[in-house]
C-alpha positions as a printed NumPy array, in Angstrom:
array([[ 67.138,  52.968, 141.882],
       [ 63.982,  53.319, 139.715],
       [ 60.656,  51.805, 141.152],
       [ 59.642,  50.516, 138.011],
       [ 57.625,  47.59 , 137.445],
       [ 55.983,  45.403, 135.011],
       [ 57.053,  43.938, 131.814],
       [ 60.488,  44.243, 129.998],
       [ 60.206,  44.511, 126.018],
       [ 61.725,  43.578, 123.088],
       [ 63.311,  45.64 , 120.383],
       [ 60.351,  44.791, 118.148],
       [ 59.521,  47.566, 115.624],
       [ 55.998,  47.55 , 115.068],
       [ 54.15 ,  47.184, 111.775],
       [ 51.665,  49.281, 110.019],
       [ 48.207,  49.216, 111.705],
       [ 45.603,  47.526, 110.778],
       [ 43.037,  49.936, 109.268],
       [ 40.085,  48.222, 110.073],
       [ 39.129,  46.907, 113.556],
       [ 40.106,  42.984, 113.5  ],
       [ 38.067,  40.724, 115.417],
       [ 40.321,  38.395, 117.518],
       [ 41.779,  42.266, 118.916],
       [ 38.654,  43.763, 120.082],
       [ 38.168,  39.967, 121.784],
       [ 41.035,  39.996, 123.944],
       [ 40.748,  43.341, 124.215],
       [ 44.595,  44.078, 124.547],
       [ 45.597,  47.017, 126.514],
       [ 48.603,  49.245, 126.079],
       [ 50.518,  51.231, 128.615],
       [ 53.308,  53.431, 128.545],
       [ 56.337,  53.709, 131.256],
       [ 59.091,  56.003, 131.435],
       [ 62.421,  55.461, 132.313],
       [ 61.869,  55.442, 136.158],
       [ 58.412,  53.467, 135.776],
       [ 55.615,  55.932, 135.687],
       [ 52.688,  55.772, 134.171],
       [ 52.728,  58.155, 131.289],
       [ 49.964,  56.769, 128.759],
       [ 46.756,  54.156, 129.961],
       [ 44.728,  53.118, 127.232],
       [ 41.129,  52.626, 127.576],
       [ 41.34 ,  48.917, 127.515],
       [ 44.122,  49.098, 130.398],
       [ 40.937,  50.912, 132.265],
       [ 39.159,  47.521, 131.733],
       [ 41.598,  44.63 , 132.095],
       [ 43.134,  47.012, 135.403],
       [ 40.476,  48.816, 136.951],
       [ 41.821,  52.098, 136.787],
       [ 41.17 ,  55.137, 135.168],
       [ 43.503,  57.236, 133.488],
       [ 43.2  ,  60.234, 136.406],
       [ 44.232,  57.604, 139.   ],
       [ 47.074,  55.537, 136.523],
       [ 48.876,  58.401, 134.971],
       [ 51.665,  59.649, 136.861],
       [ 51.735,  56.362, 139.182],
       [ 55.037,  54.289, 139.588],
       [ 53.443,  51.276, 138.084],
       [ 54.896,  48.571, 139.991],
       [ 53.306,  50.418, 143.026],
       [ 49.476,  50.238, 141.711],
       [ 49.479,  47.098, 139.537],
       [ 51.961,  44.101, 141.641],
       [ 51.004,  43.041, 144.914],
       [ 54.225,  43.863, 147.465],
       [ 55.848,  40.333, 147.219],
       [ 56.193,  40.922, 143.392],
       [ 57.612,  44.099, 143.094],
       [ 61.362,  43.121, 143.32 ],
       [ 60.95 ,  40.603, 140.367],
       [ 59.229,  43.262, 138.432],
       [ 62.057,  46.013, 138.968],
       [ 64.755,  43.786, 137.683],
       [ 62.456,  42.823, 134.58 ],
       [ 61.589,  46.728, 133.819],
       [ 65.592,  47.077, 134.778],
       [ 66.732,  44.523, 132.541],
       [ 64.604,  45.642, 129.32 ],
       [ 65.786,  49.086, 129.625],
       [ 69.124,  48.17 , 129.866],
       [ 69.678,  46.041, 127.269],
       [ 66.116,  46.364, 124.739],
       [ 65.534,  42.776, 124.927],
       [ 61.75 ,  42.33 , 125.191],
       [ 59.991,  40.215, 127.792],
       [ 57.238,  38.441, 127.612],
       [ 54.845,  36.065, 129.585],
       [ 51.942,  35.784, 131.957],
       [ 52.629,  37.569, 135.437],
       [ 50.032,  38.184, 138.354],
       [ 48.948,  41.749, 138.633],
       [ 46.593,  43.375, 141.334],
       [ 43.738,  44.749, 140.386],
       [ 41.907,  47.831, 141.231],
       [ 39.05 ,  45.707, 143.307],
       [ 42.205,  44.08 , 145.198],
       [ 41.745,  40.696, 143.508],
       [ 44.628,  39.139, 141.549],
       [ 44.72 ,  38.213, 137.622],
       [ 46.939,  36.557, 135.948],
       [ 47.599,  39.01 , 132.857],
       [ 50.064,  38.554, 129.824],
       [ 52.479,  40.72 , 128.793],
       [ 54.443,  41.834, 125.717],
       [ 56.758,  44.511, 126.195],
       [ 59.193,  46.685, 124.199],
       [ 61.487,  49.623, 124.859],
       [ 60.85 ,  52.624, 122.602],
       [ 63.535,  55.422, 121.857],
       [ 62.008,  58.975, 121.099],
       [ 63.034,  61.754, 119.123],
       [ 65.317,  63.509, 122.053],
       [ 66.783,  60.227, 123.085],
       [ 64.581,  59.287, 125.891],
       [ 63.984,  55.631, 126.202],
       [ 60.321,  54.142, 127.734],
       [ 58.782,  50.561, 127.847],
       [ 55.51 ,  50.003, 125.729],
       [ 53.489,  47.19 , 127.524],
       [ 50.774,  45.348, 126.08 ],
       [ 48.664,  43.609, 128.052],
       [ 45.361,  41.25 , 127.746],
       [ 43.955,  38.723, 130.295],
       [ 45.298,  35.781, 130.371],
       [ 42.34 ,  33.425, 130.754],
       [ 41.131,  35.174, 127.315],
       [ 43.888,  34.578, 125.055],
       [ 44.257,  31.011, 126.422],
       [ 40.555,  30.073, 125.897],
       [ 41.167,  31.65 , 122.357],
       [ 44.292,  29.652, 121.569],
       [ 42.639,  26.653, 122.686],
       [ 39.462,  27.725, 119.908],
       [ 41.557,  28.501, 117.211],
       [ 43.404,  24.767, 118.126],
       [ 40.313,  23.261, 117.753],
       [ 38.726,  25.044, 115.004],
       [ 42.362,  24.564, 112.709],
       [ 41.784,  20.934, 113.829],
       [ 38.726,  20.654, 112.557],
       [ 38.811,  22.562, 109.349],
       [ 42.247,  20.684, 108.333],
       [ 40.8  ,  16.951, 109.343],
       [ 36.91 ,  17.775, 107.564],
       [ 35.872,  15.63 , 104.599],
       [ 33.911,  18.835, 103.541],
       [ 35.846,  21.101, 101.009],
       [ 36.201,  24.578, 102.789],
       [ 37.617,  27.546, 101.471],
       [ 37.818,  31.309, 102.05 ],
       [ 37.922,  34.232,  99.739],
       [ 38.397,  37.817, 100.085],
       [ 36.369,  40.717,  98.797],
       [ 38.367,  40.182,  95.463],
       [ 37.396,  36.883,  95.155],
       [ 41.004,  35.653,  95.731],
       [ 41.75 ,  32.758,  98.105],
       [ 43.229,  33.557, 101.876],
       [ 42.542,  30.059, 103.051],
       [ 41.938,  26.215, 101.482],
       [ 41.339,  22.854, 103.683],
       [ 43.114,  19.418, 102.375],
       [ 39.765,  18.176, 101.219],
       [ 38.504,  21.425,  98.737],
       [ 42.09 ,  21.185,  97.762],
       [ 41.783,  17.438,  96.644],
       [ 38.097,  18.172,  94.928],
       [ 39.684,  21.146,  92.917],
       [ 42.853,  18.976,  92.271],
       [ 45.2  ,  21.834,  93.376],
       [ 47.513,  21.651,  95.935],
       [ 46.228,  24.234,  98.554],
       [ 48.978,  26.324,  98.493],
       [ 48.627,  27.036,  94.591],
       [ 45.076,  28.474,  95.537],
       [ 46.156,  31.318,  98.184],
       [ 46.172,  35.012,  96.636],
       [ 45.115,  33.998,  93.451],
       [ 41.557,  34.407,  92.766],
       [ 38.996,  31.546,  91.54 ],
       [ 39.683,  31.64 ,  87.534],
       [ 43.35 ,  31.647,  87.875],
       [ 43.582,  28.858,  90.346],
       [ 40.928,  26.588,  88.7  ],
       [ 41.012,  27.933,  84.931],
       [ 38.956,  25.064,  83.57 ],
       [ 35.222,  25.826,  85.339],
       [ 32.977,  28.437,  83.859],
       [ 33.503,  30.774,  87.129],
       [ 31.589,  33.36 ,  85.974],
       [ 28.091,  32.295,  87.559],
       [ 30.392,  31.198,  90.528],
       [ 31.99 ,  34.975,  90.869],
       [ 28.145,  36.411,  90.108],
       [ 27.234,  33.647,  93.325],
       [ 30.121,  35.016,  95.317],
       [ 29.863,  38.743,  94.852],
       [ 26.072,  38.539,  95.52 ],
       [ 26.538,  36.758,  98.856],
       [ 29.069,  39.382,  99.582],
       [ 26.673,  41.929,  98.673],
       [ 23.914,  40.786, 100.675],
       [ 24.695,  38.781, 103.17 ],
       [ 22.295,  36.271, 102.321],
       [ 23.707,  32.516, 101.215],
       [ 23.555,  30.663,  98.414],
       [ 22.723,  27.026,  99.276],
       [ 23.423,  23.951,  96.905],
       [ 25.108,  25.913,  93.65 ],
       [ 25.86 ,  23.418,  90.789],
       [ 28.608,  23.729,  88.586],
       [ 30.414,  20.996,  86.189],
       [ 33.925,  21.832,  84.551],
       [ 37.159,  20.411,  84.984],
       [ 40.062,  20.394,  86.913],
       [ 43.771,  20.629,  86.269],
       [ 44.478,  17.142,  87.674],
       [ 41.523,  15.795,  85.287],
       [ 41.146,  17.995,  82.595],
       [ 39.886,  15.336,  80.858],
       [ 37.058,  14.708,  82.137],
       [ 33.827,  16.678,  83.505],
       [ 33.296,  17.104,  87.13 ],
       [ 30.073,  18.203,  88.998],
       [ 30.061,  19.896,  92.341],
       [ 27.277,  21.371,  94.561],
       [ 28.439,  23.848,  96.882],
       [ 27.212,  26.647,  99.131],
       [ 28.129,  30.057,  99.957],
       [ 28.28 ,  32.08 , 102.865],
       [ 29.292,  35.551, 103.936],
       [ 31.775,  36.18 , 106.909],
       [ 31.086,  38.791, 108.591],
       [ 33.076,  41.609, 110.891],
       [ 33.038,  44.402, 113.278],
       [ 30.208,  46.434, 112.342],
       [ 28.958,  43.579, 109.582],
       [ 30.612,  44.328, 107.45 ],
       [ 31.139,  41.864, 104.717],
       [ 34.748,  41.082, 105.24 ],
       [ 34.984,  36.894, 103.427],
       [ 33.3  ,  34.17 , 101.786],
       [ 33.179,  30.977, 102.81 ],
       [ 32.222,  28.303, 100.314],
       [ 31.681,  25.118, 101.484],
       [ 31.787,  21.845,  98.861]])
């Protein structure tokens, strides 16, 4: 009987990586480990070092359920690791885990089984603190909340000047559904302005970092393309790892 521990896994084949470092990642800083089929340790990443306590020399080689679930948990965790490699189905969820300074953290889990190249099965475990990725769900709540209920038209565009993201009101001042904005870029999705001095506004703030505050424009819309409009809006750069210039935000 193999004392394995933690997490069980899905079948889920992973995507391409990102190539750039994403934000909300290095946040929760999610940690990966690596079992084999009888539990050990066989990879730690350097995040599992922070959300565990323990370094790579004292992890690797280590039946995990041993060092990471206090005694009473260790049965449970068997049956999950058990289960998963068994059958592939993934597990997932929040389960208490020891940590190296003998405290206990509630950590969250989502775990796979992997199949090598010689046939050898292991479970892939990815891990972040639980606390962390609530707080963060609770933020992003708050902040979708917000953004969807605001009388101000907001909308973000990415380094090709194409939209990724529209709120109901800059949708109603454009008179385009906000759907009909995402991926296309400003002249396609509102082909009546002059967007040229807007694109110029837009690629400088990208540029430079530095805003643009109160821009005027007047054209028309598609639901009014009868009549002249006149907006004031500002622009903003949104920045990422490193400060890089990653969006723009414009705000009407």
């Amino acid at each position: 009987m193999r004392t394995a521990d933690l997490f069980g896994a899905e079948g889920d084949q992973p995507g391409s990586g990102p190539r750039q470092p994403r934000e909300l990642l290095d946040l929760l800083s999610v940690a990966a480990v690596l079992l084999d089929a009888e539990g050990r340790i066989v990879l730690w990443s350097p995040q599992a070092e922070e959300l565990f306590g323990y370094t790579s020399q004292e992890a690797l080689g280590q039946y995990a359920a041993r060092l990471l679930v206090h005694e009473q948990h260790v049965e449970l965790m068997i049956r999950l690791f058990s289960e998963v490699m068994r059958t592939g189905q993934g597990w997932a969820g929040a389960f208490p885990v020891r940590h190296k300074d003998g405290s206990t953290r509630l950590v969250e889990f989502r775990n796979m089984r992997l199949l090598d190249d010689r046939g050898d099965f292991y479970a892939l475990g990815i891990a972040t603190d639980e606390a962390a990725l609530r707080q963060v769900e609770r933020d992003l709540a708050l902040s979708t909340r917000l953004v969807s209920q605001s009388p101000i038209g907001l909308a973000v565009l990415d380094t090709d000047l194409r939209y990724v993201a529209v709120n109901p009101a800059l949708a109603q001042i454009n008179g385009v559904r906000a759907e009909d904005h995402l991926g296309r870029p400003v002249r396609e999705a509102l082909p009546f302005l002059d967007v040229d001095p807007i694109e110029a506004a837009l690629l400088h703030v990208l540029t430079s970092g530095e805003p643009l505050i109160d821009q005027h424009s007047v054209g028309r819309t598609p639901a009014d393309p009868d009549n002249d409009h006149a907006w004031s809006a500002s622009y903003y750069r949104l920045d990422g790892p490193g400060g890089r210039g990653l969006r723009a935000l414009i705000v009407m």
